[in-house]
C-alpha positions in Angstrom: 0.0 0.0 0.0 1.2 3.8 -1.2 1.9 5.9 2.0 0.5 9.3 1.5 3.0 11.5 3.2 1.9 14.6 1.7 1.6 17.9 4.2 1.2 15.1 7.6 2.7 14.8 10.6 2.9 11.8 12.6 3.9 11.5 16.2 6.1 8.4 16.2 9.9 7.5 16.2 12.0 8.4 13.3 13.8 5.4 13.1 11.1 2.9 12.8 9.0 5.5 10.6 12.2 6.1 7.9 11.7 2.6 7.7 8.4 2.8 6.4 9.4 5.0 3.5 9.9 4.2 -0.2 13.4 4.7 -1.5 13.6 7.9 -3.3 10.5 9.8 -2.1 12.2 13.1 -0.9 13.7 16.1 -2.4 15.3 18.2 0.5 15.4 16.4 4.0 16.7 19.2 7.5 17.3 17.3 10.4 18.0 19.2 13.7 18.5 15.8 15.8 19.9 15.7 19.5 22.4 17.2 20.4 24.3 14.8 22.8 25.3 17.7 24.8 26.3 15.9 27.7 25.4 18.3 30.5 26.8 17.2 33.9 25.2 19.7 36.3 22.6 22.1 36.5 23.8 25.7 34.9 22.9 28.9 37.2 23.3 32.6 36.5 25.2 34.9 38.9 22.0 35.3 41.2 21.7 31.7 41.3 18.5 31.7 39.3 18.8 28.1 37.5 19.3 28.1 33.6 16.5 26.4 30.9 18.9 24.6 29.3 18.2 21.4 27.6 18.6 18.5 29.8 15.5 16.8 28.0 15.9 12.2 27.9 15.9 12.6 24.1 19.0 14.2 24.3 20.7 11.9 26.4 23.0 8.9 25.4 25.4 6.2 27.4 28.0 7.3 25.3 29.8 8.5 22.4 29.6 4.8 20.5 25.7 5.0 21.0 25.6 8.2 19.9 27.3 7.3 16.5 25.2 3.9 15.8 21.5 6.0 16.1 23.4 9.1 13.9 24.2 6.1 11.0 21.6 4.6 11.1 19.1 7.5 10.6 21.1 9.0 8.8 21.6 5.6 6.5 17.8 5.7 6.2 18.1 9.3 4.5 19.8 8.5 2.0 17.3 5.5 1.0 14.2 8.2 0.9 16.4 11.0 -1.0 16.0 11.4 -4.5 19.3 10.8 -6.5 19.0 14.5 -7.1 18.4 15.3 -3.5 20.0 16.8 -0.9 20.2 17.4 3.4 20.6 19.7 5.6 21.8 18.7 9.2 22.1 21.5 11.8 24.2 20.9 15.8 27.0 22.5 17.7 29.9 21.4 18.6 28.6 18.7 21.1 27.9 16.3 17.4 28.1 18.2 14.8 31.9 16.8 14.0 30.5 13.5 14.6 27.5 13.8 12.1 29.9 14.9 9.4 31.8 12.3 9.5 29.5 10.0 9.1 27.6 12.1 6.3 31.3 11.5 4.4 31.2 7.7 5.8 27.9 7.5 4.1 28.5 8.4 0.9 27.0 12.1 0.5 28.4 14.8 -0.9 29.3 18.0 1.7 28.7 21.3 -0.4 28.8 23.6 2.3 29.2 24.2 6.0 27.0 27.2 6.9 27.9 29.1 10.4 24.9 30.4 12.1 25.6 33.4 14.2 23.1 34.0 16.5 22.5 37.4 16.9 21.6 37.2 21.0 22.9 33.9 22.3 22.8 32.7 25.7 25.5 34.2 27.9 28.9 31.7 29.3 27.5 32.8 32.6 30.2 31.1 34.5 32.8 32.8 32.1 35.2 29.7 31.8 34.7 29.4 27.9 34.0 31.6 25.0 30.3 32.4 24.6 28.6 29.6 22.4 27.6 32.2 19.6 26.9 29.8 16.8 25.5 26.3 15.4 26.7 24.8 12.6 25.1 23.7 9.3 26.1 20.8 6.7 24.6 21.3 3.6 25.2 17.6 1.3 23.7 16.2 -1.7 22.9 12.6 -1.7 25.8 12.3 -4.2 28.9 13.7 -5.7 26.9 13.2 -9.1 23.7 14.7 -7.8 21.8 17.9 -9.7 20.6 19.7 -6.6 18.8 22.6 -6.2 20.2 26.0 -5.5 18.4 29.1 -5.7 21.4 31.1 -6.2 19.7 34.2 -8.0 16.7 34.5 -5.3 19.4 34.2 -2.7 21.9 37.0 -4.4 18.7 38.9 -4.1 17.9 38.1 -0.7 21.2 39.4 0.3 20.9 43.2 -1.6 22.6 41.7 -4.9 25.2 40.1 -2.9 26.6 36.3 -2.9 25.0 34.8 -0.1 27.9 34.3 2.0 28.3 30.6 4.7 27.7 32.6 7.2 24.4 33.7 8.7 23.2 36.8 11.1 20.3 35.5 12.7 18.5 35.6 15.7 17.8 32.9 17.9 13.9 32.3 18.5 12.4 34.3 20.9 9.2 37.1 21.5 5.4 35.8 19.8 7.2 33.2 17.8 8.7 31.4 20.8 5.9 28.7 21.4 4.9 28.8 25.4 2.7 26.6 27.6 2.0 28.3 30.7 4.5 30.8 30.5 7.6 27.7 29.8 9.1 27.0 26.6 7.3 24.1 24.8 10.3 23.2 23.0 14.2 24.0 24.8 15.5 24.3 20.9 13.2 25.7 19.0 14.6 27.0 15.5 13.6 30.1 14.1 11.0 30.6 10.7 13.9 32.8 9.3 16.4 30.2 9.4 14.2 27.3 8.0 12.9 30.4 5.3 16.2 30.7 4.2 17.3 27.3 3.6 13.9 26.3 2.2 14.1 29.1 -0.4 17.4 28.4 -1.6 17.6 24.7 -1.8 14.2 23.5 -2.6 11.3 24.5 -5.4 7.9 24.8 -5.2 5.4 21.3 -4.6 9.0 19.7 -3.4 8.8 17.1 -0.7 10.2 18.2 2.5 11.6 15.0 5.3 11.9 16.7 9.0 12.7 13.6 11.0 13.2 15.3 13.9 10.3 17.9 13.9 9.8 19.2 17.2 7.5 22.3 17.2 7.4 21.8 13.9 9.7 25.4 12.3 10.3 22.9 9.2 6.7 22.1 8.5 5.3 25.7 9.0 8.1 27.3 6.7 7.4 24.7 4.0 3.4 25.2 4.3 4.1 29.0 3.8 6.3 28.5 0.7 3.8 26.4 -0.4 6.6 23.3 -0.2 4.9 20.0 1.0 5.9 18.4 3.9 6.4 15.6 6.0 7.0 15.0 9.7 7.9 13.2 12.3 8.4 13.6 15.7 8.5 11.5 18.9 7.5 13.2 21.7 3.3 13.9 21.8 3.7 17.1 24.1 6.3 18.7 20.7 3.7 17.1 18.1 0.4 18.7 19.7 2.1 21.9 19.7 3.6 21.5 16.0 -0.2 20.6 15.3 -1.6 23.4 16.2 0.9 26.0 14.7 0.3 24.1 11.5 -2.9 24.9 12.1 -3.1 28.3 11.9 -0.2 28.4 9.1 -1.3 30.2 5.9 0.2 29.6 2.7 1.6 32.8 0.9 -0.5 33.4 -2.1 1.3 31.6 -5.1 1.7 35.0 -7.2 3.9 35.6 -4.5 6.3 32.9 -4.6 8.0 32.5 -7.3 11.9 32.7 -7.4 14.5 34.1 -10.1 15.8 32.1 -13.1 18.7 30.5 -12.2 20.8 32.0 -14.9 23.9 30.0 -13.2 22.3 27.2 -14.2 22.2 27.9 -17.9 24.8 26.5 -20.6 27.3 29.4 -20.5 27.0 30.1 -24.8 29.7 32.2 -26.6 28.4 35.1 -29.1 30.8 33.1 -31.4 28.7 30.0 -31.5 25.3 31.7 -33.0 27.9 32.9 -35.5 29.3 29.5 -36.5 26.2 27.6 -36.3 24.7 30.3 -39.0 21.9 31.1 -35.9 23.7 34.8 -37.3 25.7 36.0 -40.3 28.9 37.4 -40.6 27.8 41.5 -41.9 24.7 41.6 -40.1 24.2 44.9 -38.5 22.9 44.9 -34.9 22.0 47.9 -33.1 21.1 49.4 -29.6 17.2 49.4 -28.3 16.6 53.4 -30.2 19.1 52.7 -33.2 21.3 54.8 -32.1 24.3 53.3 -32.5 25.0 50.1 -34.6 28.0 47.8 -34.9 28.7 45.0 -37.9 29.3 41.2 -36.7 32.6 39.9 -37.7 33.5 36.3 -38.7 35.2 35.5 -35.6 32.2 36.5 -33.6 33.3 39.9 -32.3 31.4 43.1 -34.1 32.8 46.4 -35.4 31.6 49.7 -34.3 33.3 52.7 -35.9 36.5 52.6 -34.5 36.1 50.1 -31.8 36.4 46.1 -31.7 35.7 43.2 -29.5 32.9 41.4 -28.3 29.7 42.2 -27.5 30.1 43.6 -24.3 33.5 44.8 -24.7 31.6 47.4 -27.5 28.8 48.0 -25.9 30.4 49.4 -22.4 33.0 51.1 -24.8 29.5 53.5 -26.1 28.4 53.7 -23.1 31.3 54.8 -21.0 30.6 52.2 -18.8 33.0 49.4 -17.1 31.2 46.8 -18.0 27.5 46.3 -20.4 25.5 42.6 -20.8 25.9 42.7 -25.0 23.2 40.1 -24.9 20.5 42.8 -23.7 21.9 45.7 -25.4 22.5 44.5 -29.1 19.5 43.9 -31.0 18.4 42.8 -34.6 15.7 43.6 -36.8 13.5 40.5 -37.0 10.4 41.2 -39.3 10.4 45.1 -38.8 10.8 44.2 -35.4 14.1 45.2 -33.3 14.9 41.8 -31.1 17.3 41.7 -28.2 20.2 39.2 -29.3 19.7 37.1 -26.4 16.6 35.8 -27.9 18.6 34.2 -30.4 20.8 32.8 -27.7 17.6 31.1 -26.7 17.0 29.4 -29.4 20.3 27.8 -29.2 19.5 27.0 -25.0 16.9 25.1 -26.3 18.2 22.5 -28.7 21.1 21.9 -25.9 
């Protein structure tokens, strides 16, 4: 029988549920599992008020060997479920997140980034004997070295003002109205923020993908992908974490779908020479091509480059040289007359995209 895991959550534990899967069923799995942080004694501030810190039995282990075997063999599950074109994300500290690397290697995936999550207001070292713990650490890995994942890279460079999105990421931790509280406590002791899950989700995942959290606690992973209109599944093992990822799911809108789609991937495009069109006879050597008002025109030479006046090279090289600029995309500037019609050249380009 076909498991419909579609937008559900299921209270349960992860590693009898991966089980359940078919092999390559997801396209993006994010797995924030336990920590092993291996907490010896209660932490207190300077006025001996006692610190919420997470000494919860699902973070617990006998020791580092125990540890390992549950980390392989959920992890050994995820790559089963993940789509030869898929990919993971698995977020810890430095309590496992060495450990969990290693094993990501062991199992055949493909690291493609570590991400450093700088957390904007982190939890003080109140007994000032170490550095302030100011970060968690991402591995970002496709299920193989072969593997065509997704990466947004144009909705991210937007994201970041026109930037490259850089590995390292200033964000807050979780706190105020998003903070899920029961009776004034924290529901959940590691709670990851919507901005986090937002960011990852938009650049390494597409619209209708499947999303795996195996580890869902309140459920960040879930309500991110609802509002990006992603589906999800997930699962999660304690009831008090599920009820409360229930009922934020709940009251999760989608964003309206006009509003979500992302930027063409340009990276992603066959990088095509102007020279090409010209040797494939997509254009002719003498053809004149000219800027958007026909102001200025230049002649297309054998070789690919074109002739304006006094000035030669390639497309670009000519067209920054009219415009006084540093630099000009040729593609967009130059066009030709198609039918009366003036035609940027890239549309010829196009044509040749689409017969690669």
């Amino acid at each position: 029988m076909k498991l419909d895991l579609k937008n559900k959550i299921i209270n349960g534990d992860s590693l009898k549920e991966l089980k359940k899967i078919p092999r390559e069923t997801f396209d993006l799995i994010f797995a924030d599992p336990p920590y092993n942080l291996q907490l010896k004694s209660e932490l207190t501030r300077p006025d001996q008020s006692k610190v919420n810190a997470v000494t919860d039995k699902w973070d617990r282990f006998k020791n580092f060997r125990k540890y390992d075997e549950f980390t392989y063999e959920w992890l050994s599950e995820c790559k089963r479920i993940l789509k030869k074109d898929g990919a993971i994300w698995v977020i810890g500290s430095y309590h496992n997140i060495f450990r969990v690397g290693a094993a990501i290697q062991n199992l055949g995936f493909w690291i493609l980034n570590d991400v450093i999550w700088n957390k904007k207001n982190p939890m003080p070292n109140f007994r000032g004997t170490r550095f302030t713990n100011a970060h968690e650490t991402l591995i970002w890995a496709s299920k193989s070295e072969k593997s065509k994942y997704t990466f947004n890279y144009q909705s991210l460079k937007c994201l970041n003002d026109d930037l490259q999105m850089r590995s390292n990421w200033e964000l807050p931790i979780c706190s105020g109205s998003e903070r899920l509280k029961r009776n004034g406590k924290k529901v959940h002791s590691t709670q990851k923020p919507e901005a986090l899950l937002h960011r990852i989700l938009l650049a390494t995942s597409n619209k209708n993908d499947l999303i795996l959290d195996p580890f869902l606690g309140s459920g960040t992973t879930a309500t991110v992908a609802k509002k990006l209109r992603r589906n999800y599944y997930g699962i999660e093992k304690e009831k008090s974490y599920f009820k409360a990822a229930e009922q934020r799911l709940k009251k999760t809108k989608p964003i309206e779908d006009d509003f979500l789609d992302t930027l063409p991937n340009g990276r992603a495009k066959p990088r095509i020479p102007f020279g090409s069109l010209v040797e494939l006879g997509i254009i002719k050597p003498g053809a004149t091509i000219f800027d958007d008002k026909k102001k200025f025109s230049a002649k297309i030479m054998a070789d690919g480059s074109i002739k304006h006046a006094h000035t030669e090279g390639s497309i670009h090289k000519v067209a920054a040289s009219i415009l006084g600029a540093d630099s000009c995309n040729g593609w967009t500037y130059w066009h030709y007359n198609s039918n009366g019609t003036a035609v940027p050249i890239d549309r010829l380009r196009q044509r040749l995209v689409n017969k690669i």
